[in-house]
C-alpha positions as CSV (number, residue, x, y, z in Angstrom):
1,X,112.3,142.3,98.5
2,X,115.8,142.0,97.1
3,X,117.0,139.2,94.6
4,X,119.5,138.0,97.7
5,X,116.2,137.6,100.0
6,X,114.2,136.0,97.5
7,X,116.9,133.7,96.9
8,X,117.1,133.0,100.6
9,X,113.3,132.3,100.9
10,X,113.5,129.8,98.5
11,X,116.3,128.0,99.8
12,X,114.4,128.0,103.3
13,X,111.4,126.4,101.1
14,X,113.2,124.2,99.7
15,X,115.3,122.8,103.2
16,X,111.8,122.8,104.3
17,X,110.2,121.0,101.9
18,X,113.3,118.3,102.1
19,X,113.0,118.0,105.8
20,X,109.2,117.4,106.2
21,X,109.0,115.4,102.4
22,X,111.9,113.3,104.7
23,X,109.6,113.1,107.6
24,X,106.3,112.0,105.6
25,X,107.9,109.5,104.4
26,X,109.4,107.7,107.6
27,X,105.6,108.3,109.1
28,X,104.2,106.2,105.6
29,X,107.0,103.7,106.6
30,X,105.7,103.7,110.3
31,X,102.1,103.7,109.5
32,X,101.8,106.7,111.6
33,X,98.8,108.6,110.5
34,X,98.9,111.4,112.1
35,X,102.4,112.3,111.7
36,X,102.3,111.7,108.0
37,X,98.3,113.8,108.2
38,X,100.5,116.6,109.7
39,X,103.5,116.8,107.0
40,X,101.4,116.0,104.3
41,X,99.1,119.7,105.3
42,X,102.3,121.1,105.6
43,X,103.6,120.4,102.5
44,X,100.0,121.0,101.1
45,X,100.5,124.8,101.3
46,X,104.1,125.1,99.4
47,X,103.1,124.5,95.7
48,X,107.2,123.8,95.6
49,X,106.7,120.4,97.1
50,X,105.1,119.3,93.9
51,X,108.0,120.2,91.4
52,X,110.3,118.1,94.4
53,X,108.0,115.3,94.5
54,X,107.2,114.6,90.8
55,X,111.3,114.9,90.4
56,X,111.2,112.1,92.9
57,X,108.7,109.7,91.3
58,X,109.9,110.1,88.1
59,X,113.6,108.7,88.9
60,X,111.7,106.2,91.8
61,X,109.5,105.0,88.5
62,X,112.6,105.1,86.4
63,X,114.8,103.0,89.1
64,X,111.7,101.0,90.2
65,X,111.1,99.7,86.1
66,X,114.7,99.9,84.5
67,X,113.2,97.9,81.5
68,X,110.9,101.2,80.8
69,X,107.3,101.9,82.3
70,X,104.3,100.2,80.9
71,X,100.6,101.0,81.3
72,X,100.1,98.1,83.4
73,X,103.1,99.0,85.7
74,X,101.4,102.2,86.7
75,X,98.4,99.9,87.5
76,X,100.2,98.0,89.4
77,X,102.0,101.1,91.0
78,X,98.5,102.1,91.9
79,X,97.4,98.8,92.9
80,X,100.1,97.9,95.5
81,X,99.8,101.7,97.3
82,X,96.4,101.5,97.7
83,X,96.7,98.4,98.9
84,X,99.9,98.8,101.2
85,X,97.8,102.1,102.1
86,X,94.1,101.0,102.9
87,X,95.0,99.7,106.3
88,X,96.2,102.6,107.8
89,X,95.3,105.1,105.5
90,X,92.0,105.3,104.0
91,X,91.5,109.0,103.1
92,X,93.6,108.3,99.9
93,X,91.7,107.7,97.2
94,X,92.3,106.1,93.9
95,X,91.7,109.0,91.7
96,X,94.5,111.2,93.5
97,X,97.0,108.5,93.0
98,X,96.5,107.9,89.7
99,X,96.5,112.2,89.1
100,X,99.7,112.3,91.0
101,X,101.2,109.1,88.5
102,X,100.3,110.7,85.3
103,X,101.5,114.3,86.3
104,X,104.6,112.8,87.0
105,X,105.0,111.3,83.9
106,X,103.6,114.2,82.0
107,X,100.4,113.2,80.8
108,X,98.0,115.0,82.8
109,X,98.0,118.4,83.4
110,X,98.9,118.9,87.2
111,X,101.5,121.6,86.8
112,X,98.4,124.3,86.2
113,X,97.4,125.1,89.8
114,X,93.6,124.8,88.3
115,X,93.9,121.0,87.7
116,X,93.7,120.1,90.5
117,X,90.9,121.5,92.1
118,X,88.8,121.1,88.9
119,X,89.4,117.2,89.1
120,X,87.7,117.7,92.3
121,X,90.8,116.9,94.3
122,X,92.1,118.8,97.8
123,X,96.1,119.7,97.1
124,X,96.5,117.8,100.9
125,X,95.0,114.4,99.5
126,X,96.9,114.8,96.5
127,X,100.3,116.2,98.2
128,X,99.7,113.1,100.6
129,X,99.1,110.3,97.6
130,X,102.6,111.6,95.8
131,X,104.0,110.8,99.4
132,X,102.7,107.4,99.6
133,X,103.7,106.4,96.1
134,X,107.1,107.7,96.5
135,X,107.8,105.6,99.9
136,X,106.1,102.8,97.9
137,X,108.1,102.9,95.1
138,X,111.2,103.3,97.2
139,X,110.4,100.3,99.1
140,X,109.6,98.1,96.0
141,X,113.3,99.2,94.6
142,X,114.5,98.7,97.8
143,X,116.2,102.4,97.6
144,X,116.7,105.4,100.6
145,X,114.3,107.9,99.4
146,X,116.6,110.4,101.2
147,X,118.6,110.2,98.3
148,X,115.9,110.8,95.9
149,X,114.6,114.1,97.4
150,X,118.5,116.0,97.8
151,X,118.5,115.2,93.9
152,X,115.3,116.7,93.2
153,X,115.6,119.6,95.3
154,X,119.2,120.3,93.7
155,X,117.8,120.0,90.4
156,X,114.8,122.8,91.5
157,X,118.0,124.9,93.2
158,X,119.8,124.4,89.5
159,X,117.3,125.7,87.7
160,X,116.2,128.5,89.7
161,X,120.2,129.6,89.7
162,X,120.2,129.4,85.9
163,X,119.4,133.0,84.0
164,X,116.3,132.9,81.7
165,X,116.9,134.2,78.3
């Protein structure tokens, strides 16, 4: 494969990841579980959509807590998605939402592939958790996610373009 093609499959990723990240969140919004089940194994299987949706939670928690982010706002973070999330959603537990909070914020270790699964956690339970917390936190800040995700995935784009030393 040529650098032009491998360029192109990622941008393809990437529209694809926008579109159904887009779509999972209307579904959370709708309570539609099986739409958002579907997006959320879709986006499951592209390790990308983790770079786009940890982008998206950190500015979400950054717009969300202007003041700065304490430990008790990520409990409450947690608190309010599980609960917005146990009526319709009960396959999300509380363990994948607070893995998905601290890898966003850089304090666990989600960005090795291995973490993951060795905190006992399926990548569509965790893709689906960074899904609800994002259209939670967008709602809370009263925000269109839909800006949120063309920022992260044109920061990814930006530094894919840029040359390593």
């Amino acid at each position: 494969m040529s650098h032009n093609e491998s360029r192109i499959d990622r941008s393809s990723i990437a529209d694809m990841v926008a579109q159904t990240t887009g779509q999972a969140i209307r579904a959370a919004r709708a309570y539609d579980f099986e739409a958002f089940d579907a997006t959320a194994d879709l986006l499951a299987l592209h390790p990308e959509s983790r770079e786009v949706h940890a982008l998206m939670l950190r500015e979400l928690l950054e717009t969300a807590f202007p003041d700065g982010l304490t430990g008790d706002d990520v409990s409450e973070v947690m608190t309010t998605t599980s609960r917005a999330v146990a009526s319709w959603n009960s396959a999300i537990s509380p363990a994948s939402l607070a893995l998905v909070l601290t890898g966003a914020l850089g304090v666990g270790d989600t960005a090795d592939s291995h973490a993951l699964s060795s905190a006992g956690l399926l990548d569509t339970e965790t893709t689906a958790a960074a899904l609800l917390v994002i259209a939670d936190l967008a709602a809370r800040a009263e925000v269109d996610p839909a800006a949120y995700l063309t920022r992260a995935v044109e920061e990814i784009r930006r530094a894919q373009t840029m040359e390593m030393p």
